[in-house]
N, C-alpha and C positions, 0 to 999 in steps of 0.2 A: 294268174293263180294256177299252180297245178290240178291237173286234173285228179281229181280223190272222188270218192262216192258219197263222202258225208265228211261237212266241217268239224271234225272231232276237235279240236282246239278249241273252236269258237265256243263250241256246247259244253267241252270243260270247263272253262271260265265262266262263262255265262250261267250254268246253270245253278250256281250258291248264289248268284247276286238277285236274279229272278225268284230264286226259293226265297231269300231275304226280304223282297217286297213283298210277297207275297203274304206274310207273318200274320201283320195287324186284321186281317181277311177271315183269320183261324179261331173258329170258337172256341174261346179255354179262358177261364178262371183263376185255375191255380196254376199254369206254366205245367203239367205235367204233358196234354197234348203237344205243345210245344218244342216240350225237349226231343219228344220222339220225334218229331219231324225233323226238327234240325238237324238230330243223330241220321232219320232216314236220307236228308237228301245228303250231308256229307258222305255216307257210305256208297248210295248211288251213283256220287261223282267219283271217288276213289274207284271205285269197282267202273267205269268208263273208262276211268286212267288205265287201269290195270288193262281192258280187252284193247284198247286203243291200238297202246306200244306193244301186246304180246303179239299181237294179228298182223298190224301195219308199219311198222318201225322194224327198221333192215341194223342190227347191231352192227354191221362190217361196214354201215358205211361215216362217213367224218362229215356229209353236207347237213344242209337244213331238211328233215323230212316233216311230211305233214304240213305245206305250206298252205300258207290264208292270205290272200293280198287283198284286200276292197278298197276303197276310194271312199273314204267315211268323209272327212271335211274338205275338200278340193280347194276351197279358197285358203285353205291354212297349210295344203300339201301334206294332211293329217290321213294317213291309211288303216284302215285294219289291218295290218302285217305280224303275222304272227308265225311260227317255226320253232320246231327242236330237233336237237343236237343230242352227241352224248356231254357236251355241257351242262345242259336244263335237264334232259331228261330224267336223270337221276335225282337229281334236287325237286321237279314236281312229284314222283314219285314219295320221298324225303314228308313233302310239304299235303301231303294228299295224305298219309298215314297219318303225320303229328297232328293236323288239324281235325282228321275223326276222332281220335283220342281224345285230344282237350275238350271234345266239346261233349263225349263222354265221361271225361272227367267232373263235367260240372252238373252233375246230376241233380246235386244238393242247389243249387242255385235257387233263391226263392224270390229275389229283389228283381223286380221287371224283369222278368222271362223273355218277354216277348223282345225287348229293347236290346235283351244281353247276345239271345244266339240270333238274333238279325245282325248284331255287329260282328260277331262271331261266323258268318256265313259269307258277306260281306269283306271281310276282311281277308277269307279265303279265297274269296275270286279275286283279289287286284294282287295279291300273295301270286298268283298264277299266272295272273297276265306280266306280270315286273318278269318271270321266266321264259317265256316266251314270246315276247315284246320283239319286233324285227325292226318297228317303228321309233325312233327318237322320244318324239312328241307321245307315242302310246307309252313307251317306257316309262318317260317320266310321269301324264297321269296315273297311271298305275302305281307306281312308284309314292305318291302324292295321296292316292286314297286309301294307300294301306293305311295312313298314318292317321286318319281320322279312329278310325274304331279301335286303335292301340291305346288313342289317347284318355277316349270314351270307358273303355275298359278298367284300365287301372286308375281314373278319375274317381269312378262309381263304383266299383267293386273292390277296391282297393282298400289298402292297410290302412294305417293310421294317418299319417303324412302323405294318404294318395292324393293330394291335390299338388303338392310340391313337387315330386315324383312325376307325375302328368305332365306340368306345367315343363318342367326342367327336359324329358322327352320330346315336346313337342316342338320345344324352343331349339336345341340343337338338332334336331333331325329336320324341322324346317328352311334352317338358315340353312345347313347345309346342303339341300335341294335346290337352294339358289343356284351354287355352284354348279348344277347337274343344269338345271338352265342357259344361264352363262355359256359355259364350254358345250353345249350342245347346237346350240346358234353360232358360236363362233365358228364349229365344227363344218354345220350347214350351210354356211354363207362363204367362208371359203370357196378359192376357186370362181371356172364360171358360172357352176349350174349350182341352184340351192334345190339341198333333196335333205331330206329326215329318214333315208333308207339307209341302214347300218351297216348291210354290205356293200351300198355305195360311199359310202364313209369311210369305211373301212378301206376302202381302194383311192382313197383320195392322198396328191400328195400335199404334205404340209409344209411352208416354212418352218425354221428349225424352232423359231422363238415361241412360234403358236404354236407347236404342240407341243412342247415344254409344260407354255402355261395351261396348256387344256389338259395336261395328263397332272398337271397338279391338282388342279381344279377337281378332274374327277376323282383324285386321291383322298382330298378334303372332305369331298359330301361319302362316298363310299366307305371311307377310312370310320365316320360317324357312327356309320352301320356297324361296321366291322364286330369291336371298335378294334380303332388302335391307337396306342397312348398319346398324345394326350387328352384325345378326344371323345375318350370310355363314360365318362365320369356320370352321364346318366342313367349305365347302365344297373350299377348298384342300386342308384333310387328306386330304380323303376322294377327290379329283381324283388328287391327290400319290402315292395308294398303293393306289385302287383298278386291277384289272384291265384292260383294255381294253373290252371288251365292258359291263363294268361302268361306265367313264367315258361310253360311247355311252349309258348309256340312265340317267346320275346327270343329264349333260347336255341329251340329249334330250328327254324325257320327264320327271323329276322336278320339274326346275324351274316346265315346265308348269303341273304341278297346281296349283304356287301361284298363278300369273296366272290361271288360269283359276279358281281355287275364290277369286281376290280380285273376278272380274268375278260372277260367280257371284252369290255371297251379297256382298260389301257394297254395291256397282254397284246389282243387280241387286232384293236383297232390303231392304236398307236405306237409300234414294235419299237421306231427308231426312239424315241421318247423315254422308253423301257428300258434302253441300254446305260442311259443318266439314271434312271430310278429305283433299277433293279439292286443294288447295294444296298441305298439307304431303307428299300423295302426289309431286305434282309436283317439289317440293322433296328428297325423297328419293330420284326420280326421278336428277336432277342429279347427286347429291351419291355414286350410286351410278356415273352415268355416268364421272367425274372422278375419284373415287377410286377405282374400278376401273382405267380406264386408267396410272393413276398407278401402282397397286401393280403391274400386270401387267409393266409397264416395267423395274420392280424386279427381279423374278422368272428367276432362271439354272436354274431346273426348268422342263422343255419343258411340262411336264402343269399346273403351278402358274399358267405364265404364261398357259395358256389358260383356267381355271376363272378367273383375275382378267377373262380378258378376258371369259367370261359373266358375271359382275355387273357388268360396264359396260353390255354390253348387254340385262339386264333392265333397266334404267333408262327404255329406251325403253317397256317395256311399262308402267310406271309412269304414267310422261308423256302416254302415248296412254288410258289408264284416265281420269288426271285433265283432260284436252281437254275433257270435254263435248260432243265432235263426232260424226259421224257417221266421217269421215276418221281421226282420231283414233284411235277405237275399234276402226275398221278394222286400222289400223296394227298396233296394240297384238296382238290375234289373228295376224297376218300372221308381225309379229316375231316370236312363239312357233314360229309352221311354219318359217317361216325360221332362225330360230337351233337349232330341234333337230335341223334337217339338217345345217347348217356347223358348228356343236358335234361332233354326234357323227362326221361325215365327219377334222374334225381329230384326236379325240382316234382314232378309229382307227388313223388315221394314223402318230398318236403312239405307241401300240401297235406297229404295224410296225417304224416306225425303234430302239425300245426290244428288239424282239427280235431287231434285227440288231445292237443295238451293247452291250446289255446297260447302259445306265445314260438318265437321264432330264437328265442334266446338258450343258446346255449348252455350257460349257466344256470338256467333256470328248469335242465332237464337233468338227464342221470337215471340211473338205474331199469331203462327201459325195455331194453333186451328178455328181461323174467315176465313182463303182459307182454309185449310184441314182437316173439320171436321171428315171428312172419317176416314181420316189416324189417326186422333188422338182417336176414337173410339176404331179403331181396334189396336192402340199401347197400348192406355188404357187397352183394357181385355189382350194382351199378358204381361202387367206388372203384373195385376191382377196374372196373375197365376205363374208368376217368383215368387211371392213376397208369393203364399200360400195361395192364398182366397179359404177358402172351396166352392167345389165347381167343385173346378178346379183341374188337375189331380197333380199340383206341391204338393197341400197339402196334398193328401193323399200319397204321395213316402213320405215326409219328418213326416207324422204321422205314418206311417208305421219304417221308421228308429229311430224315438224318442221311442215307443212303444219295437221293437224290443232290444233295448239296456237296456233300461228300465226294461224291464222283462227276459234279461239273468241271467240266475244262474251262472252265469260263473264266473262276477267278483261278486267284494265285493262295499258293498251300497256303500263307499262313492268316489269309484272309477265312480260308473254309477252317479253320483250325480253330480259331477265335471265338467263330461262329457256331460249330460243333462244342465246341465246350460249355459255352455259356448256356449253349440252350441247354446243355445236358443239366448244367447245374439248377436249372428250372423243373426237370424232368427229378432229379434227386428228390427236389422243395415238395413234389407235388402229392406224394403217400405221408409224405409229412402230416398237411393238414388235412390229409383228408382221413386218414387213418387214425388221426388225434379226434377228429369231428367225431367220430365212429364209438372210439373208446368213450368220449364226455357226454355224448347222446345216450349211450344204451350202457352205459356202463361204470360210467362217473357215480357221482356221490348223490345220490336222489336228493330233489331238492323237496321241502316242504312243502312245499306250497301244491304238489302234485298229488294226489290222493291215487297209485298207483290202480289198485286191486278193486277201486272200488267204482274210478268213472271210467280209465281208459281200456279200450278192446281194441282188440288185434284188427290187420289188413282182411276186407272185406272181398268176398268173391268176385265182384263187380272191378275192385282197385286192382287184386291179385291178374283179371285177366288183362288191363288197360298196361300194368309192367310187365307181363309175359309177352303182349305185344310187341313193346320197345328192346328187352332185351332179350329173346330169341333172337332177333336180324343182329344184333350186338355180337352174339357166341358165335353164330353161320358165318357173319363175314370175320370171326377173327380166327375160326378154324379153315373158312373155305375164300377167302378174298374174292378171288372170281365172279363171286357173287352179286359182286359191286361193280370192281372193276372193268367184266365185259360188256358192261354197257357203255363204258366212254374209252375206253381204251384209244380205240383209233382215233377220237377227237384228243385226246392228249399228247400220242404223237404228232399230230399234225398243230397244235399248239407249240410245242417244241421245234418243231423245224421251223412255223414262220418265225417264230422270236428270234430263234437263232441267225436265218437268214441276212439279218441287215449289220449282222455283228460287224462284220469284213469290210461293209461298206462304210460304217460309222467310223471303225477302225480309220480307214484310210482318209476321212474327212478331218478328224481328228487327234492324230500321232500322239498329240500331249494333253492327252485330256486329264483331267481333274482324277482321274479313277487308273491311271494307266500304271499304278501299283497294287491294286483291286484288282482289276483285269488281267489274263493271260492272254484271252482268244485277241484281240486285235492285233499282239506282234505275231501271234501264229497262223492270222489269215491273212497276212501285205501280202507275199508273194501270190496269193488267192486273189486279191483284188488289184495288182499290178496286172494281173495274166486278163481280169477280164476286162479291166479298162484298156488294154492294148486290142484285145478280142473286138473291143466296139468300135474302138477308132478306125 
């Protein structure tokens, strides 16, 4: 372990899941001491984050800082290994704001308090650890107990259908952790020596066929996360009938982990792998941008049509992964900061209007704008930056992913041409519905059934400062980027160069590969890997 003066990692993580045992301990009655602690210790740990990376965390550099190595299970080769990067940093950062929010969001909570922000706290430390994981085996527990209190949450505190919604959750994000097992063991066992350390994995070489099927494998279980199509399909349920607080942080933060455990480990750990995958990434990119847009359009549930509208835009994170750029890459991370604030900002939102009007149906609203001017200001600028107004931090992730694909040398013009257009025609789709939402919400034809002037009131002091929260950093990073940006910067160049690195060599193993009208870089780098295969001989 590096020498440091205090395990700041460990005590990040650890300390929501220690405050979460802690609960049943806490005299209270009515959940109202409760809340306050749970809001204390999330603030406390965020505000840790915050002195952690301001004081100890070097921006200029691209290694693991803040490292933690222990020896937790020896007979299973099991470590506390833990580190960040400008990879994680930004996304616990990400995950440390949305989780204080939500769990101020849930103020009103009155069904097992105690039960709800112990899952709630709980859920924030294995959230932490999945980011900082340097361990396999820590990875994937982590990885594994988010998923309990996801399930817990929108089972119990959920809509009408939350038990299907759960049930449908639990079932796809399990099976697909198999896969995360599987290709982790295969990963490990390879070779001579079996280790669960990811930067020795990462330096392992593979045969061609196992890391094909390991980079698919972990395409499958991440891809879950993600999502990406076909394998989205519980995320509507689970948007549809989870809680508010619970939407902010399915949206926020969960999706995350996918993009980020797919830059991770297939990017990151299996380059040569990425050279076959990186297309059809791209491809699914598209195909999640378009049909996302398409079904959200569909969509007369306020909550439905926003979870379609996030797998349109993880597409972009797809697309900036498959770039090969340095922009790209950028992008790709960017869109994650970005869309877990405008994610979670709207579905709060949706929360709000849901508990003034008691239904989630669109047609069953109208006229709302004359009582909740508030609310509809501040729905308005969170559509704004869903939708890409410059400006705002969405448009520069998604000018950043068009740009990056756009000026890879990697493929051939009229592959990024293809690419560029379709997504664009997803970007056209997307003020569509969401500017339709906006006019039938606040503006539509009042429905009866709503007693305007008489039950509902406007956005509450308490709600107004939980969206000023989320979109201030929305406005800052979409007028000042940097803001985001120089925290990983150098880890996105240096993502960029290793992916690119094995182009020439793959090239030259290769000549007629399946992709060799896709690709440019392989006939552009022979004379490159003739000169250094003559070099070694």
């Amino acid at each position: 372990m590096n020498a440091i003066e205090f395990p700041w990692l460990t005590a990040i993580i650890l300390l929501p899941l220690v405050a979460a045992l802690a609960i049943p301990l806490i005299p209270d009655k009515e959940g109202r001491t409760v809340r306050w602690y749970g809001l204390g210790v999330a603030i406390a740990d965020f505000a840790l984050m915050i002195y952690a990376f301001w004081y100890k965390y070097d921006f200029q550099s691209s290694t693991l800082q803040l490292v933690e190595n222990y020896p937790w299970i020896p007979q299973l080769g099991l470590h506390w290994a833990v580190g960040v990067d400008g990879l994680s940093m930004p996304l616990l950062l990400l995950t440390g704001l949305i989780n204080t929010l939500a769990i101020f969001a849930a103020w009103k909570v009155t069904t097992k308090p105690r039960l709800f922000y112990g899952l709630m706290l709980a859920m924030y430390s294995a959230q932490l650890g999945v980011f900082v994981a340097q361990d396999l085996l820590l990875f994937f527990l982590m990885w594994e107990i988010e998923l309990v209190p996801v399930y817990l949450l929108i089972s119990i505190w959920g809509g009408q259908n939350r038990r299907y919604a759960a049930t449908k959750f639990i079932l796809y994000t399990a099976a697909a952790s198999i896969f995360i097992l599987i290709a982790g063991f295969a990963m490990a066992f390879s070779g001579d020596n079996v280790t669960f350390d990811m930067a020795t994995l990462g330096m392992k070489e593979y045969p061609k066929t196992l890391e094909l099927l390991v980079y698919a494998g972990f395409l499958i279980a991440f891809g879950v996360k993600l999502p990406i199509f076909p394998l989205h399909t519980w995320l509507p349920d689970a948007h549809g009938e989870a809680s508010a607080p619970g939407s902010m942080i399915l949206a926020g933060v969960l999706l995350k982990m996918g993009g980020y455990a797919l830059i991770r480990f297939n990017v990151e750990m299996l380059p040569n792998a990425h050279v076959t995958f990186a297309p059809v990434l791209a491809i699914l990119g598209v195909v999640n941008i378009v049909y996302g847009a398409c079904c959200a359009f569909a969509q007369t549930n306020l909550k439905r049509r926003l979870a379609y509208s996030s797998i349109a835009h993880m597409g972009f994170v797809l697309i900036g992964i498959a770039s090969y750029t340095e922009l790209g890459i950028s992008g790709a991370v960017l869109q994650m900061v970005s869309h877990g604030l405008i994610a979670a900002s709207l579905f709060f939102l949706s929360g709000v209007t849901y508990d003034r009007t008691h239904t989630l149906m669109m047609d069953k609203m109208g006229g709302m704008a004359k009582v909740m001017p508030k609310t509809f200001a501040l729905f308005t600028i969170g559509s704004m930056a869903s939708l890409a107004l410059p400006g705002m931090s969405g448009f520069v992730g998604e000018l950043m992913v068009f740009l990056g694909i756009a000026t890879s040398d990697v493929y051939s013009s009229s592959f990024k041409i293809v690419v560029v257009l379709l997504s664009a025609v997803g970007v056209i789709l997307t003020p569509i519905y969401l500017l339709s939402m906006l006019r039938q919400v606040f503006y539509g034809e009042q429905s009866q059934e709503l007693h305007l002037d008489a039950v509902i009131s406007d956005v509450k002091p308490r709600e107004i400062f939980i969206t000023a929260c989320l979109l201030l950093p929305i406005i800052g990073i979409g007028f000042y980027p940097k803001l985001a940006t120089q925290t990983y910067d150098v880890k996105a160049i240096e993502l960029a160069a290793h992916a690119r690195q094995v182009l020439p060599v793959v090239a030259h193993q290769q000549p007629s590969s399946l992709y060799s009208r896709i690709f440019t870089a392989p006939t552009l780098a022979t004379s490159q890997v003739e000169s250094s295969i003559n070099i070694s001989e």
